[in-house]
N, C-alpha and C positions, 0 to 999 in steps of 0.2 A: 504494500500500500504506500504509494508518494505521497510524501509530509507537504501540505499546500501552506501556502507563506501565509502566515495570520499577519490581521493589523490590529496592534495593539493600541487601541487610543490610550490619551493622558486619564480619564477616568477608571479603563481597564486595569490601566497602573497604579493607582491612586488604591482601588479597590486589593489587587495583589497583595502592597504595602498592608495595607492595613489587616490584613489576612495573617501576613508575617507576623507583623504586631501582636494581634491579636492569639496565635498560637504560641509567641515566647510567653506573654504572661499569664497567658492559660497553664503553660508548664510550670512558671515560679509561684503562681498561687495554688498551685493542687500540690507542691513541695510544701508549701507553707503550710497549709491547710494539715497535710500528715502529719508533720511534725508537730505542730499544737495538738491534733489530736492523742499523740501517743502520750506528749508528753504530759498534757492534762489527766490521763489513766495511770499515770507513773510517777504522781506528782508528790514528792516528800518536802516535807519545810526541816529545816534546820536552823536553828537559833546557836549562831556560833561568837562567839567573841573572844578574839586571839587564839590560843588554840586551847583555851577550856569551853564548853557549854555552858547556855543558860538555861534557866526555864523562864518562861511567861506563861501567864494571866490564861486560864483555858478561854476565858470568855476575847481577848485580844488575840488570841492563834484562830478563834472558830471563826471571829470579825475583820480579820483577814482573809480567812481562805474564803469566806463567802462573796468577798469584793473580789479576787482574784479569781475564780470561780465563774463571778457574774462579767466578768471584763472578758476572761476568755470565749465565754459563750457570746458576747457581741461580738469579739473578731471572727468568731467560726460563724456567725451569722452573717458578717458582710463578707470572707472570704467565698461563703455557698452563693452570695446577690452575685459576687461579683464571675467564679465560675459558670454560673448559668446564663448573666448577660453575654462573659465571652462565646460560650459555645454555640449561643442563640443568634450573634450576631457573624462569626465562624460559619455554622451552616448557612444564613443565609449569601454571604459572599463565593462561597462555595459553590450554591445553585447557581448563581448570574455568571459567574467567571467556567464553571464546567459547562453552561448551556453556549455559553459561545466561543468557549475554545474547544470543549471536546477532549479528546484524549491528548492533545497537547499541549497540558497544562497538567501538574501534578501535584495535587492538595492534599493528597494521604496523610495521614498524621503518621502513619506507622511502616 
């Protein structure tokens, strides 16, 4: 099959780019996004000063972890806004640029 010369306007380019874009930070927020998660399951406090330990207050360790707790669940909430915006806006660049290049253009993630 002979590869027939495509034209690529400046908008087809525009769109590419932002394609690009859009699949790097889809890949460092779904890293981030693990990584909070694991680390949220795995999460120990240590109250250390020099190299002996203290103790605190159960009522100041339990008013902590609930702020840190509640903080992590908003980043895992705007990391998921922000995964689903890219993916949503990813597929649809996807549709416009494979409907008019075809097989000559390669947006596979994998």
């Amino acid at each position: 099959m002979a590869k027939e010369q495509l034209n690529v306007s400046w908008e087809d380019q525009k769109r590419i780019n932002e394609f690009a874009v859009l699949v790097q930070r889809l890949d460092r927020v779904r890293v981030e996004f693990a990584k909070t998660t694991v680390s949220s399951a795995m999460w120990l406090i240590r109250i250390r000063c020099g190299s002996g330990f203290a103790s605190a207050a159960y009522d100041d360790v339990v008013n902590s972890l609930n702020q840190e707790q509640e903080s992590r669940q908003r980043r895992l909430a705007d990391l998921r806004a922000e995964i689903s915006q890219n993916e949503e806006r990813s597929a649809i660049l996807k549709n416009v640029l494979q409907s008019k290049f075809g097989d000559a253009i390669q947006l596979d993630l994998e």
